[in-house]
N, C-alpha and C positions, 0 to 999 in steps of 0.2 A: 655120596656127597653129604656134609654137615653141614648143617649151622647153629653156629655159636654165636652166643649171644655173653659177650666180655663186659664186666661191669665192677663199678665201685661203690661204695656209701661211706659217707661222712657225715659227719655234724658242724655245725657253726656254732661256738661257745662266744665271739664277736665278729668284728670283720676281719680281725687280721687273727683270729684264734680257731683252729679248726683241730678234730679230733679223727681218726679212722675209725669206723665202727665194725671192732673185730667180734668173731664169733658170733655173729650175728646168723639165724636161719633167715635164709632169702627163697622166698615164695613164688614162682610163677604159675599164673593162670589164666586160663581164656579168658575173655572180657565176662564179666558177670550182665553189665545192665547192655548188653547186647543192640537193643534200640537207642543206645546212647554213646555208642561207639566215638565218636566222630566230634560230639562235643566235649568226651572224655579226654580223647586226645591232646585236642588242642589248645585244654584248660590245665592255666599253670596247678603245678603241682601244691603251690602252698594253698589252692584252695581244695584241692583234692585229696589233701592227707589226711585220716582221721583214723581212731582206734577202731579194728574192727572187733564187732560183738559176736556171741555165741553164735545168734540165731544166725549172724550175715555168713561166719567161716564154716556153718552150718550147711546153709546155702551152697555154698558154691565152694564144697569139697570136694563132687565129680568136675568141679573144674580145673583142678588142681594139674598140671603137668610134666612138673618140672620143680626140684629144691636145691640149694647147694647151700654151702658157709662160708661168711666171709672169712676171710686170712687176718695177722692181726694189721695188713694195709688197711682193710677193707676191701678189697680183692675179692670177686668172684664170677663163677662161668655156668652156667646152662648149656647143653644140650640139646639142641629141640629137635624134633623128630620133621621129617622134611614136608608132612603132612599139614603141618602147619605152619608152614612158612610165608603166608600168603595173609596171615592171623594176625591182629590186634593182640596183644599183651596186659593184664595185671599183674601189678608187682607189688609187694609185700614184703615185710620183713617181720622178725621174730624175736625176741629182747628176753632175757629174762633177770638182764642186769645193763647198765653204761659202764663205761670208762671209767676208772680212777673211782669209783663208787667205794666205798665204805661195805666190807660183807655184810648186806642186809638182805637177802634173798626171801624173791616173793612168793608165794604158793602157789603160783603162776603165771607162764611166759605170758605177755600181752603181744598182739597180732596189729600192724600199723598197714594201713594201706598208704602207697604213695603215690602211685598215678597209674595211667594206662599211657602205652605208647604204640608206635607200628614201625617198627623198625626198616627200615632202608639197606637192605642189605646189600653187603662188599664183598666182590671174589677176593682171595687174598693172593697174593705173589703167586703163588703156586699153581691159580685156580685149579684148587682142590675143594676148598670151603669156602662157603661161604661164612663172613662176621658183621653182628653190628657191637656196635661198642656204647654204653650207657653210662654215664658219670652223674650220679647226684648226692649234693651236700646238702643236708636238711639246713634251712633257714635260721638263725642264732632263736628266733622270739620262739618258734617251733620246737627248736631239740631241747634248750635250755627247758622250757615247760615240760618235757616229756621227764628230760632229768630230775627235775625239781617238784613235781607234782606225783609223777610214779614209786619213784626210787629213792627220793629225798638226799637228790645228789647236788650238792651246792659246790661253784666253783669259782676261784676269785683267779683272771686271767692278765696277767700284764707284764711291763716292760719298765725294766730301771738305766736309765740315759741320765750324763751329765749334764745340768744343766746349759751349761755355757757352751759346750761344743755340740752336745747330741749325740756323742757316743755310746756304744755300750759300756757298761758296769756290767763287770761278768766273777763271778764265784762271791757275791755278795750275801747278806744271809736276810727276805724280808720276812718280818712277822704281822697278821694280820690281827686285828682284836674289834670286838663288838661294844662299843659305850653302851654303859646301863646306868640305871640311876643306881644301882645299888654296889655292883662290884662290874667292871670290864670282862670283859669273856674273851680269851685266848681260842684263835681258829683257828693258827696254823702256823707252819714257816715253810719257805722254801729258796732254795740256793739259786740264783740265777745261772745261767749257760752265757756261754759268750756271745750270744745277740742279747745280752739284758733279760731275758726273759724268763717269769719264774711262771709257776700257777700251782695256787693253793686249793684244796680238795677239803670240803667239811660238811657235816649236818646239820639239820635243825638243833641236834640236840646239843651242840657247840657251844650255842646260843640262847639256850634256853636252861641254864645251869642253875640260874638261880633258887634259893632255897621255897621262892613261890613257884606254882607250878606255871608261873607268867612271862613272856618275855615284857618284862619294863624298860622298854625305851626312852631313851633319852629326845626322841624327835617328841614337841608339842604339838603336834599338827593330830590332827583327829583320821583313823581313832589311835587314841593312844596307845593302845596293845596293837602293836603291829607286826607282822608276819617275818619282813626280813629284819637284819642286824645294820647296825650302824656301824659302818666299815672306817677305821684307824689305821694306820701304818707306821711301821719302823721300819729301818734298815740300817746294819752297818757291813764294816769288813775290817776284821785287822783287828777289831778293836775301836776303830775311827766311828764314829756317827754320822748316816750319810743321810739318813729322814728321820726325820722324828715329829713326828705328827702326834698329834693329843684329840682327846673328845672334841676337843672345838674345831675340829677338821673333817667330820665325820662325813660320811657320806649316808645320807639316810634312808633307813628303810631299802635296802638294796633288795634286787630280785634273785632268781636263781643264779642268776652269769654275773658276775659284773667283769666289767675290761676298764682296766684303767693304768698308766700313763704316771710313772713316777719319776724323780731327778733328783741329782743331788746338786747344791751347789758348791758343798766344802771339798775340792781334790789331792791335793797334795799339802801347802804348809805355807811358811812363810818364805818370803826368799832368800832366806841367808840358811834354811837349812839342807843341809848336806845328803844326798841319799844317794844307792848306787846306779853311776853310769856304765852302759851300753848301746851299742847299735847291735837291733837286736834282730831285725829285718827288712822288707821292703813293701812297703803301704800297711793295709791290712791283712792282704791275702798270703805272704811269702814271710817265712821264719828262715834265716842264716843258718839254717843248718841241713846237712846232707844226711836225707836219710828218702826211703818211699811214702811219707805220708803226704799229704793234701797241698801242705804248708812247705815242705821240703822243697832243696836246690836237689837234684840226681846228681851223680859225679861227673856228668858230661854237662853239668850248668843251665840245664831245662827247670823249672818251677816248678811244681807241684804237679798232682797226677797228671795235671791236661798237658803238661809238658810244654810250658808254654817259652814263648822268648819275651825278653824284655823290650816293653817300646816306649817311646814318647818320654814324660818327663816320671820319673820315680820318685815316689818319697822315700828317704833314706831314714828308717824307722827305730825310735830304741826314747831311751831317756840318757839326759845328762846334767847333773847339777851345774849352777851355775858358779858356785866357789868350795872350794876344799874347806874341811873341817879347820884349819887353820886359818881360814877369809882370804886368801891366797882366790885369783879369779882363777877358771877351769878355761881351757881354750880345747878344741880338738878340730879336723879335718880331715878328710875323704880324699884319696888318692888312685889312679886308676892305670891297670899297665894292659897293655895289649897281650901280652905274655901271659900267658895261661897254665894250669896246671889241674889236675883233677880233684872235684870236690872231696873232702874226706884226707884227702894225703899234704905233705907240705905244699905250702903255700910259694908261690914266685918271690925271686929273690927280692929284697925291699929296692935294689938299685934300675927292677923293670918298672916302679913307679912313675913315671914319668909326668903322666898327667894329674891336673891335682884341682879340685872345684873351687870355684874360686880367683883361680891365674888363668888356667887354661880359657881364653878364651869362648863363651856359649854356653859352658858345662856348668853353670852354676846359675839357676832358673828360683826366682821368686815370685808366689804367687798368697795372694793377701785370703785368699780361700784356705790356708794352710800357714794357719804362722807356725812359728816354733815353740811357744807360750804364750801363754796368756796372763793380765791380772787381774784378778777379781776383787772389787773392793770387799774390805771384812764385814760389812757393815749395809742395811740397807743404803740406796738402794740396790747393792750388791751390782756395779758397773762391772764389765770386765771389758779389757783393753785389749788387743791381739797385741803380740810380740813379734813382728815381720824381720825377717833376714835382709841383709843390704849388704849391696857389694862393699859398703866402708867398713864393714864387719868384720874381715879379712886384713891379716896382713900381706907380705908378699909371698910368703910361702905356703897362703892358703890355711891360716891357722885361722879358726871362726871362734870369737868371744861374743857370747850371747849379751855377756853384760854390756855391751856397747847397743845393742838392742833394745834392753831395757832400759836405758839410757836414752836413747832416743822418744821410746815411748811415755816417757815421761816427760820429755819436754814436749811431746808433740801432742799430749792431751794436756798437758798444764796441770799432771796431777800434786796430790804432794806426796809425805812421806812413804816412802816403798813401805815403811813398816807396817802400814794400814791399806796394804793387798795382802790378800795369798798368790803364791807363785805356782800357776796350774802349769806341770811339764806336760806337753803336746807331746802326741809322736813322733811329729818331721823334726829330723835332727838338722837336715838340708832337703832338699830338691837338686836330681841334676836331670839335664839333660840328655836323654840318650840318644836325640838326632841330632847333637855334635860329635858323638864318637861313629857314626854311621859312615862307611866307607865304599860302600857296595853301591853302584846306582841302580835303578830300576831297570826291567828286562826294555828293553828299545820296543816301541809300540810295531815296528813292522816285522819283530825279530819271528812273528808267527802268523800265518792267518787263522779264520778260525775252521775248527778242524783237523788243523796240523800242531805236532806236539813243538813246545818250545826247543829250540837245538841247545845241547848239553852247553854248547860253548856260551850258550848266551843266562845260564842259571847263576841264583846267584849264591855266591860262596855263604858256606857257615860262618860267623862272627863271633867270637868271644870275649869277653874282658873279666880282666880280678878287678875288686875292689878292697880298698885296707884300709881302717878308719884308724887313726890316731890319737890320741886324748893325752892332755896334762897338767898338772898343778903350772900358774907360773910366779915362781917365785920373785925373784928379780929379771924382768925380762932385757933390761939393758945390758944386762950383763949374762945371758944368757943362760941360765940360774933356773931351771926347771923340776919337777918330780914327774915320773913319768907313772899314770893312774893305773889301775885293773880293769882290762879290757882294751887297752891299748894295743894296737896291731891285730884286732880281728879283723880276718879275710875273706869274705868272700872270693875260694881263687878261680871261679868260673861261675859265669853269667853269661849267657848265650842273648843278645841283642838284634836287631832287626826294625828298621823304619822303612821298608820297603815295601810301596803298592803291589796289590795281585794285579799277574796279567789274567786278565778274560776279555775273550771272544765269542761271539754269539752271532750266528746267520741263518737260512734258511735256505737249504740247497738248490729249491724250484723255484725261489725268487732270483737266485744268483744267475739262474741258468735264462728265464724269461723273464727278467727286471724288476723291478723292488716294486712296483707301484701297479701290478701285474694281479689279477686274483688267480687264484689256483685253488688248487680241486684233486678228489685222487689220494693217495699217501704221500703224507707230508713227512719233511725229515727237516731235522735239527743240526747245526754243526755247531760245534762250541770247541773252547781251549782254556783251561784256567791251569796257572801253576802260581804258587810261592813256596818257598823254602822251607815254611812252616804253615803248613795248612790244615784246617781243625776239622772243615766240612763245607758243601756243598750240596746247592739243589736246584733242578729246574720248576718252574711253574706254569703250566698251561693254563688258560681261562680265557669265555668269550664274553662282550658283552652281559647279556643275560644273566652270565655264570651259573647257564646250564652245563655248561663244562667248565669244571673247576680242579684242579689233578694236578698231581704232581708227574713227572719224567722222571723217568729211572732207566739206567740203561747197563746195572752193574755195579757200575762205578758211583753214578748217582741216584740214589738220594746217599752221599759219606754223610757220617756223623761222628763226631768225638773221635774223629783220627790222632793215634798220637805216636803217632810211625813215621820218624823223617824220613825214611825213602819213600814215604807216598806224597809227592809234592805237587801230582798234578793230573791231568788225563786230558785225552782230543779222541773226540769223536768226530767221523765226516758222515754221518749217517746214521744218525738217530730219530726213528720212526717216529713219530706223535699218534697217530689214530690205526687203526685195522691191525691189529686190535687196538683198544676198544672202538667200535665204529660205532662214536656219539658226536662226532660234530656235524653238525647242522652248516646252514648256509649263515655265517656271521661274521663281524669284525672278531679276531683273535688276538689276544699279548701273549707271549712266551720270555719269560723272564729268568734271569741265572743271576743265583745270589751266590758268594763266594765269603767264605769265616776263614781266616790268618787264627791262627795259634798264637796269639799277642798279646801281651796285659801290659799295666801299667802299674801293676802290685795291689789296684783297688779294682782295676773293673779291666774285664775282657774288651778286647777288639769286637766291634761291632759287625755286619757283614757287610762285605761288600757290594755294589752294585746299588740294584739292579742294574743288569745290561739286558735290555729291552727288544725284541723284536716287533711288529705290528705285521700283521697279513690278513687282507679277507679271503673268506675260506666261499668256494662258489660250488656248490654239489653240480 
């Protein structure tokens, strides 16, 4: 029999900025102050962490039992010897550098105690071994100190979002610099990722360049020679300037971390200029194209790895000018055919289009949380106006002009000349609908009980639909007088859809047998039935009052997770055990609860779970 003892360590550089601490030697050892067991314990760790000295690892080197390293997660495992299992814990770790540090190597590793614990230990699945599992991130004020006081690792942590919406700004370039009175001091650059987020890495000696051996800052405030730099920012991309911040922005005297929080307000231009249109995907999460990455359609029209269906209302995502380089307005529209064809290969013929956002009836959804542009005034106070879609936007074949939009929005704020915004392109080209095209009804609540599987007859079919967007100059539209743009007739020609509730069921077999309001005693069993078409995962949940018993059910099938297998759509059990094993329930009021995850998005965020479906039982030894 083992136990393992499964653990992580990190750092906090802020709140939303954390680091893995790889290669790290991880120390365990019997408790040293032995008559303090118990207050060690139970005392947070941010008061119990401190460098340990010569004489202390001196001390309590026969206490030493156990080392590993972290992985570059932070990742790592102990072994303990089963003789101690019954043992209180110290745990330590071993640095002889951070993260993202500058090679500056010290003549020696420094030794950090971090707390004592007493683990709780878990039989695992198998019961083979026994695990306890350990997760800790050092505190930001903590690790930041450690970096910046030991190793002289200074790190500047943040996030570039546009101002008006709050998106990300992703492959931007920011540069960080230090105001001095004599010459500014250059610290760094770095590329944002597409959550906005960069982080800059630098020294003291960044900062302290000057030809005196002083840092001279610019902050007045006493004392004048101060320890951090006065942090500046730029950013652009393209060529465009998207911050530009000067010494009179500075943030002063910063510490070893800073986290900060930057925007741009200028996005695209003004609105008569030209740039290229497309619909390019759906929401944030799904890119129009057929391939296995993240963002990919599969050729059978599933989303991205989790394979997901499409539900509820979609953003139909891309950019589109609003007039051609000749001032000619841009008009374009979304059209949808029941008619399907495999991702990757030709596309369904244009005459299975039938349906079209817009006309069709439901399929054309606005929601003022998502215009379609925005305008920003040029100028303080720098207003920006949302650009909302309306059904008068359309003509009758479903062709959408934005400029009728804009048009509105300017009568409807009483602005004046367009010429004094910029024209910020949003991503929703449209919103539709996908519980208009939904055809399937929900499984009939009696079509199962629970513990019996749903009958074939009553599942419900696969769905699919293409989509084909259209776009054009119009030239003389009375006379029907068009250009037709680039990009015109991209297909999505499979998209797998789905607005369909999960069926679940959920009983309790010696309630059913001696009446619901009955206490019972003895082995207790579970019946449950959950199926949809597209199902992601599933779990039961036992716990009593007290939540001395707190546990999950597993019977095989459940605890699923990240399913992404349509032939697994569902299971029934009539006889799923709850206790003996393990024989821990007591005499109490009991819940047993079954959560059920659909394999659903809406191109920005997953289906949420379903349920709970609830049971209640007192349990009477």
């Amino acid at each position: 029999m083992k136990y393992i003892i499964k653990g992580s360590l990190c750092g906090f550089l802020c709140e939303e900025c954390s680091e893995p601490l790889g290669s790290m030697q991880v120390l365990l050892y019997l408790p040293w102050q032995s008559e303090r067991i118990t207050e060690n314990v139970v005392a947070n760790p941010k008061e119990t962490f401190r460098l340990v000295s010569k004489e202390e690892k001196e001390q309590r080197k026969s206490l030493l039992i156990a080392t590993s390293e972290t992985d570059e997660k932070g990742n790592f495992q102990f072994i303990v010897d089963e003789k101690f299992s019954k043992s209180a814990f110290d745990i330590d770790f071993v640095c002889g550098s951070v993260p993202h540090a500058k090679p500056k190597p010290r003549k020696e590793a420094l030794q950090f105690h971090i707390t004592t614990f007493y683990p709780q230990w878990l039989m695992d699945k198998d019961q083979e071994n026994y695990y306890f599992t350990w997760q800790y991130c050092i505190p930001s004020k903590t690790w930041c100190y450690v970096r910046g006081y030991y190793f002289d690792a200074w790190t500047i942590c943040g996030h570039l979002t546009n101002c008006s919406s709050g998106s990300a700004i992703a492959n931007a370039t920011v540069k960080a610099w230090d105001a001095d009175l004599i010459t500014d001091d250059y610290l760094g650059s770095a590329v944002t990722d597409a959550a906005g987020h960069f982080r800059i890495d630098y020294t003291s000696a960044d900062f302290k360049v000057n030809f005196i051996p002083l840092n001279l800052e610019t902050d007045p405030s006493w004392p004048f020679l101060s320890s951090g730099p006065d942090v500046y920012f730029k950013a652009d991309i393209g060529g465009v300037v998207l911050v530009n911040e000067t010494a009179a922005d500075r943030r002063n005297n910063v510490g070893y971390c800073l986290c900060v929080d930057l925007c741009s307000k200028i996005n695209v231009g003004n609105p008569d200029d030209n740039f290229p249109s497309a619909w390019t995907g759906v929401g944030l999460a799904f890119d129009i194209t057929t391939g296995t990455g993240a963002r990919d359609f599969d050729t059978d029209g599933y989303a991205g790895t989790g394979k997901y269906a499409l539900s509820g209302v979609i953003r139909l995502t891309g950019q589109a000018a609003p007039k051609a380089v000749s001032g000619n307005p841009i008009e374009y529209r979304f059209l949808v055919s029941d008619i399907t064809t495999p991702n990757g290969g030709a596309a369904p013929a244009i005459g299975n289009f039938a349906k079209i956002v817009g006309v069709t009836p439901g399929l054309f959804y606005t929601d003022p949380s998502q215009p379609v542009a925005k305008l920003m005034q040029k100028v303080f106070p720098f207003s920006v106006y949302p650009v909302l879609s309306d059904q008068s936007d359309f003509d009758a074949e479903g062709w959408f002009d934005i400029n009728k939009s804009v048009a509105r929005t300017i009568t409807t704020y009483g602005l004046t000349s367009l010429n004094d915004y910029w024209f910020i392109d949003e991503d929703t080209l449209l919103s539709m609908n996908t519980g208009a095209l939904t055809t399937f009804p929900d499984v009939p609540t009696g079509a199962a009980n629970a513990g019996t599987a749903v009958p074939a007859a009553n599942k419900i079919p696969l769905q699919k639909i293409a989509i084909r967007f259209e776009i054009r100059e119009v030239v003389n539209k009375a006379l029907n007088q068009f250009n037709i743009i680039a990009g015109s007739g991209k297909t999505l020609n499979s998209a797998i859809i789905n607005n369909n509730s999960v069926f679940m069921k959920l009983s309790i077999a010696e309630l059913e047998t001696l009446g619901s309001c009955t206490p019972i005693s003895g082995t207790i069993h579970a019946k449950y039935t959950i199926y949809h078409p597209h199902l992601e995962s599933a779990f039961m949940h036992l716990n009593n009052n007290s939540y001395s018993v707190n546990r999950d059910i597993t019977d095989g099938f459940l605890t699923l997770a990240g399913n992404i297998n349509p032939a697994v759509d569902g299971n029934a059990n009539n006889s799923l055990q709850l206790n003996n094993p393990p024989n821990d329930m007591t005499k109490c009021t009991y819940s047993l609860k079954l959560y059920v995850q659909p394999r659903l998005h809406n191109g920005d965020n997953a289906a949420g779970y379903s349920g709970p479906v609830e049971q209640l039982f007192f349990y009477n030894i």
